[in-house]
C-alpha positions in Angstrom: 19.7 -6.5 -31.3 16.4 -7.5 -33.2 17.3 -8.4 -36.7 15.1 -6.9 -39.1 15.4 -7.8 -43.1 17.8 -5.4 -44.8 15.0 -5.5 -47.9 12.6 -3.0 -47.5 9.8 -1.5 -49.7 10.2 1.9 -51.5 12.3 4.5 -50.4 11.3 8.0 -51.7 14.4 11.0 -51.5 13.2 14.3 -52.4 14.7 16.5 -54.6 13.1 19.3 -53.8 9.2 20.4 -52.5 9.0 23.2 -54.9 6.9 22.7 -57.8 5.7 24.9 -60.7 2.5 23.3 -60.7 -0.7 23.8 -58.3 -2.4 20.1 -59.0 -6.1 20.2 -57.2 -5.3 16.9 -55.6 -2.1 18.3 -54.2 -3.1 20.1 -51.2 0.3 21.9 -50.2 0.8 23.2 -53.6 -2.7 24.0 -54.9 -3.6 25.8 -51.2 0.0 27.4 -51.6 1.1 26.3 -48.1 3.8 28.9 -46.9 5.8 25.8 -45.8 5.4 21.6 -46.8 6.2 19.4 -44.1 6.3 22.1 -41.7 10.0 23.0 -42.7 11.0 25.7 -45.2 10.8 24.8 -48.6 14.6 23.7 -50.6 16.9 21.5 -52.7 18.4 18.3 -51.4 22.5 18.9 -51.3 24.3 16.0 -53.0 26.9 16.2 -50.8 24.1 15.0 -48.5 22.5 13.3 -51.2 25.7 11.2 -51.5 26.3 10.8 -47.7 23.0 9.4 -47.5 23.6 7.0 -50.2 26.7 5.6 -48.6 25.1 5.1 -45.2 22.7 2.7 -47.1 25.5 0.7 -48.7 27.2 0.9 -45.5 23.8 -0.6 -43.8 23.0 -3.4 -46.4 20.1 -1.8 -46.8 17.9 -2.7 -49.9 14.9 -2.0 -51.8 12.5 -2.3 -54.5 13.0 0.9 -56.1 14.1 4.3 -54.9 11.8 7.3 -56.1 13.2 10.6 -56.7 10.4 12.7 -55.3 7.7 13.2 -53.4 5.6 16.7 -52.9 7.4 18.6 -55.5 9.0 18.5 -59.4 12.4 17.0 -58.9 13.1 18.8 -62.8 13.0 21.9 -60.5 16.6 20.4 -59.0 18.9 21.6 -61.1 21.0 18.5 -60.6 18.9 16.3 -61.1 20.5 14.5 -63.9 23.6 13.8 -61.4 21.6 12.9 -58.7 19.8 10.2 -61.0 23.5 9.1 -61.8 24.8 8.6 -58.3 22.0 7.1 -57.4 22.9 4.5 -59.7 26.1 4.3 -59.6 26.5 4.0 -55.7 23.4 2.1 -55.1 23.6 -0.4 -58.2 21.8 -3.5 -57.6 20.4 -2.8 -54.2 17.7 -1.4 -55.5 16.0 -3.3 -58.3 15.2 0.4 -60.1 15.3 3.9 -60.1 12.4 6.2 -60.8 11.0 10.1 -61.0 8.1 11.3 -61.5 7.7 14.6 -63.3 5.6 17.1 -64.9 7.6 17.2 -67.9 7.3 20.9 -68.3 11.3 22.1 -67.1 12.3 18.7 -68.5 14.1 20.1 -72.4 15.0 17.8 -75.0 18.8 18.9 -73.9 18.5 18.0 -70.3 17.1 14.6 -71.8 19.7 14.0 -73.4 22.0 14.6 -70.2 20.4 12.5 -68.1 20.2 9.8 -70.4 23.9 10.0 -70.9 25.0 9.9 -67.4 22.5 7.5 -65.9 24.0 4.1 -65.1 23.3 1.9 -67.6 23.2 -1.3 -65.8 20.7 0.2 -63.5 16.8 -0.1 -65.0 15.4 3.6 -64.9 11.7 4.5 -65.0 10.3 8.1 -65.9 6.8 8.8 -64.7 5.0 11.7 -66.5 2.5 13.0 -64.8 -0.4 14.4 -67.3 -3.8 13.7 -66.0 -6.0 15.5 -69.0 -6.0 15.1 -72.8 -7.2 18.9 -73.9 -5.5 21.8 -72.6 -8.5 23.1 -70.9 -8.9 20.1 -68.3 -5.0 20.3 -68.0 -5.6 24.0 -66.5 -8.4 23.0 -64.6 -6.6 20.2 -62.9 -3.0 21.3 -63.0 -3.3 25.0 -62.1 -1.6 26.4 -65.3 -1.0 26.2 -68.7 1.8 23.3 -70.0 -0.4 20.4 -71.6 1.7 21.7 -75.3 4.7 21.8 -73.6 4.9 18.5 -71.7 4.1 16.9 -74.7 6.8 17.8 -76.6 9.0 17.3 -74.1 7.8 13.7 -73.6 7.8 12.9 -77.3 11.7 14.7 -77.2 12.3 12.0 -74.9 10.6 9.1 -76.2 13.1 9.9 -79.6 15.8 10.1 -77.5 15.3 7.1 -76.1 14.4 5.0 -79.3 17.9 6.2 -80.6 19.7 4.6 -78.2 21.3 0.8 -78.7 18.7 -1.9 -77.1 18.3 -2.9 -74.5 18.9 0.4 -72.7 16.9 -0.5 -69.4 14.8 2.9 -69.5 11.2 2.7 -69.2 8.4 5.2 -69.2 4.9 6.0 -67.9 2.0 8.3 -68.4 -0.1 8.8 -65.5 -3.3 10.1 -65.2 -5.4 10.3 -61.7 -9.1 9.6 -62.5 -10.7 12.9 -60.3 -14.0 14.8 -60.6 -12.3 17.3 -63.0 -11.1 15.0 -65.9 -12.6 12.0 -65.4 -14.6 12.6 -69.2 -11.2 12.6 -71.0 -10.1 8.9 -69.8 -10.9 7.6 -73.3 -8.9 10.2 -75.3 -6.0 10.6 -73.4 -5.7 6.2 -73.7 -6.2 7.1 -77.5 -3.8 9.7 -77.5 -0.9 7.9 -75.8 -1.7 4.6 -77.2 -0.2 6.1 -80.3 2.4 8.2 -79.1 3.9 5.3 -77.4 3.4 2.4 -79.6 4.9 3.9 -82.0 8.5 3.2 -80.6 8.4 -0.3 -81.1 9.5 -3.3 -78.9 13.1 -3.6 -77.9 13.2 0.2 -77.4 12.5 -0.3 -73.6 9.0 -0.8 -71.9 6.5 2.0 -71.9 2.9 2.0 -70.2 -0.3 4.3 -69.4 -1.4 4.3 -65.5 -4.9 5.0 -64.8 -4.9 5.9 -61.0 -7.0 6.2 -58.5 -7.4 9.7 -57.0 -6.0 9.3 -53.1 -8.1 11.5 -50.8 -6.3 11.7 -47.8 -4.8 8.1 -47.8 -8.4 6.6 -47.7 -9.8 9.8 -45.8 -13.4 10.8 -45.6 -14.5 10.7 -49.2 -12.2 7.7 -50.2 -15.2 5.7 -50.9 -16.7 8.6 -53.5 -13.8 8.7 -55.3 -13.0 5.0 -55.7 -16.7 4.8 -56.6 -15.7 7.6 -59.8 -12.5 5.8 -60.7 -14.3 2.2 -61.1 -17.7 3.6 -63.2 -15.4 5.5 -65.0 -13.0 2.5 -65.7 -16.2 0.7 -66.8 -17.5 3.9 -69.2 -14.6 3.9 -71.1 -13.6 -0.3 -71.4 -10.5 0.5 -69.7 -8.9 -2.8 -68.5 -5.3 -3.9 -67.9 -3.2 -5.4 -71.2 0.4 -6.6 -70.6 2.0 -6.2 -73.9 5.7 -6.8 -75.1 6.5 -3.2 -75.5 3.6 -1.3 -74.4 1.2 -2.1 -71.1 -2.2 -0.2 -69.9 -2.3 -0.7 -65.7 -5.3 0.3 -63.6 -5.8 -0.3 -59.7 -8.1 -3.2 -59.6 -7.8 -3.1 -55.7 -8.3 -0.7 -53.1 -4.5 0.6 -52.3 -5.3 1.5 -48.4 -7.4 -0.6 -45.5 -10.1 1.8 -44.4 -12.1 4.5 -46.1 -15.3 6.1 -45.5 -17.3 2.8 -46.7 -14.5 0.5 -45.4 -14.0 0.2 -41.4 -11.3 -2.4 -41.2 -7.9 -1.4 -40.2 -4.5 -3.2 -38.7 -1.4 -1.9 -38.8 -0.1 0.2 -41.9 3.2 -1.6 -43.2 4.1 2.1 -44.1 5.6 2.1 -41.0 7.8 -0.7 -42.2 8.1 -0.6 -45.6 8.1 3.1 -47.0 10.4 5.5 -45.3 10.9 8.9 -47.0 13.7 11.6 -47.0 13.1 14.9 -47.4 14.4 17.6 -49.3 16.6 18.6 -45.4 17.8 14.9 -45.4 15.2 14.4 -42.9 14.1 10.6 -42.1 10.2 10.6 -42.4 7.8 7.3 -42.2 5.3 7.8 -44.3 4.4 10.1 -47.9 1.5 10.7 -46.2 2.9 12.4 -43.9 3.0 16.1 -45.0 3.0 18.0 -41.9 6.2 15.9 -41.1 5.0 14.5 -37.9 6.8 11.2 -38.0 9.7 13.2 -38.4 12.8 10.7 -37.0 16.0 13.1 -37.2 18.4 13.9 -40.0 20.2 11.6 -42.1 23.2 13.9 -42.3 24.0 13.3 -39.1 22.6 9.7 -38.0 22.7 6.5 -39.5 19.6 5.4 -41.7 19.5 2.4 -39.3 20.0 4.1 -36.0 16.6 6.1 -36.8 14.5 3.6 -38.7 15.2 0.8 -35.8 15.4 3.7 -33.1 13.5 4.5 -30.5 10.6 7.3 -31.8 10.0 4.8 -35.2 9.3 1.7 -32.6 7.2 3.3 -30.8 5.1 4.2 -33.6 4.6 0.7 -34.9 4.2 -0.5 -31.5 0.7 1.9 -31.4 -0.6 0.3 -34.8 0.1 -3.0 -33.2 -2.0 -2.2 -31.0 -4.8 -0.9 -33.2 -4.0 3.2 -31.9 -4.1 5.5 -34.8 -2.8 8.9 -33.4 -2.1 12.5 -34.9 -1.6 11.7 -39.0 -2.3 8.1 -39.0 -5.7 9.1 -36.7 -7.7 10.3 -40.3 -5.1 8.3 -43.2 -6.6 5.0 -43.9 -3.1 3.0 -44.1 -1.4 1.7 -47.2 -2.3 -1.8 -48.4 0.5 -2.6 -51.2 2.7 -4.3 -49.1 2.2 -6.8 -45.9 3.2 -6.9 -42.8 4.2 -10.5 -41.6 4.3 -11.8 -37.9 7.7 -12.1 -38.7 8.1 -7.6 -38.8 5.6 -7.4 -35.5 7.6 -9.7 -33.4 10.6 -8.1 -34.8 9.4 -5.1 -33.6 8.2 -6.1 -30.1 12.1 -7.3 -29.3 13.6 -3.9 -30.6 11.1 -2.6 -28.2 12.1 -4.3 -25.4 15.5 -4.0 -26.0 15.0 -0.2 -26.1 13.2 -0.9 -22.6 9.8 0.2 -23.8 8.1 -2.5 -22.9 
């Protein structure tokens, strides 16, 4: 059988595709789809949760983080501190961290406080907060309700929590905020604002940073180009550059994170396809997190091996298309990820596993 490196990229479990937000750059939640990925909306089961997790140890299977989420709040699992835990504690160093991201808002000082105690320590965690405005009126606008107040105080609950615990702790934390039409004016306040709120915790109290992101239209759809255009004059408004610092870091996205856009043309084969498999909330395999229709849907991981579908037969013949430079159904109008590279090393891989499948 083709041997293909047990190291992978990012592997994203969903908690759940709920969410209690309706974010204008989040198409399934702020057009209130009936269904995401074409399935009925739900929780991941641990008992799935941790069947899945043993397959991978089972496989050898690595990567360089696991994110717990992807088109909803995982806070809206309401076990989400044990799933952080079992994550860690079954996985361990296979993955070099753990990560969420959430809104904050169901996130209370006490279920902080939980998760915090029942992570595995050894295991570096990293909690994203997703914000995106710096006055409660642009958080509305661009969030779809009320909760700026809220997530606030939930993040600064944490940030306490976390400075009372013995260093080093290996929990890290991010704000993030997605440069778009709608709060692109409030850049410079909200780096003010959590410049403060997070240097104020001091080295040796775990790393924090503030992401400024650039707003994703489709996966480098038609209108890519505008957008990118916004985040980089806006970048340059505000003096907004990266700064690597001991205990608290500002990141931006220098470069373009997919091939093709509206203004770019080149394309070659996305190493999503390769490097970022997803599961959803069912325990469904899926390719790519751009995938929200669930079209590269590759069977469930309740009842097949995480190898037998990611080497099988549907996935090969999917990377065997982009190797040939054919773009169909969701990749036809995504303009492929670009944060990680496909060698000639993964293509030939592929051809074999292709022809030992007899599909070539």
């Amino acid at each position: 059988m083709a041997t293909f490196p047990s190291h992978l990229g990012v592997l994203q479990i969903e908690p759940t595709d709920h969410c209690n937000l309706a974010c204008t750059m989040c198409a399934p939640h702020h057009e209130r789809w009936e269904t995401v990925h074409g399935v009925p909306k739900g929780y991941l089961d641990p008992a799935v949760f941790q069947r899945i997790l043993d397959g991978l140890v089972a496989e050898d299977c690595r990567f360089d983080h696991l994110i717990l989420q992807w088109l909803g709040d995982p806070s809206l699992h309401p076990g989400l501190e044990e799933l952080v835990a079992a994550a860690g504690r079954t996985l361990g160093d296979r993955v070099g961290y753990l990560r969420f991201d959430t809104n904050a808002l169901l996130l209370t000082p006490e279920r902080m406080e939980r998760l915090l105690a029942r992570r595995a320590p050894d295991v570096p965690l990293l909690v994203v907060f997703t914000l995106d405005a710096a006055t409660a009126d642009t958080y509305t606008r661009v969030k779809g309700r009320d909760g700026l107040v809220r997530a606030r105080r939930h993040i600064r609950a944490f940030l306490a929590a976390r400075a009372r615990m013995p260093a080093p702790h290996n929990v890290h934390v991010q704000v993030q905020f997605v440069v778009q039409p709608g709060n692109a004016h409030e850049v410079g306040e909200f780096s003010r604002y959590w410049t403060d709120a997070l240097g104020c915790h001091g080295a040796g109290r775990g790393h924090a940073e503030i992401l400024f992101k650039r707003l994703s239209v489709g996966g480098g759809a038609a209108g890519q180009a505008e957008a990118d255009r916004l985040y980089e004059t806006t970048m340059a408004r505000f003096g907004i550059a990266a700064v690597e610092g001991e205990a608290l870091s500002v990141r931006v996205w220098a470069d373009r994170p997919w091939q093709r856009d509206d203004a770019h043309a080149t394309r070659t084969a996305c190493p999503g396809l390769w490097f970022t498999p997803v599961v959803r909330q069912d325990g469904h395999l899926l390719m790519c997190c751009s995938d929200l229709r669930g079209e590269l849907d590759l069977g469930s991981l309740a009842e097949r091996s995480f190898r037998g579908l990611w080497d099988g037969e549907k996935a090969t013949r999917a990377r065997l298309a982009h190797l040939a430079g054919r773009f169909d159904g969701v990749c036809a109008s995504c303009g492929g990820i670009n944060w990680y590279g496909l060698t000639p090393a993964h293509a030939a891989a592929t051809r074999t596993r292709a022809t030992e499948l007899g599909l070539r």
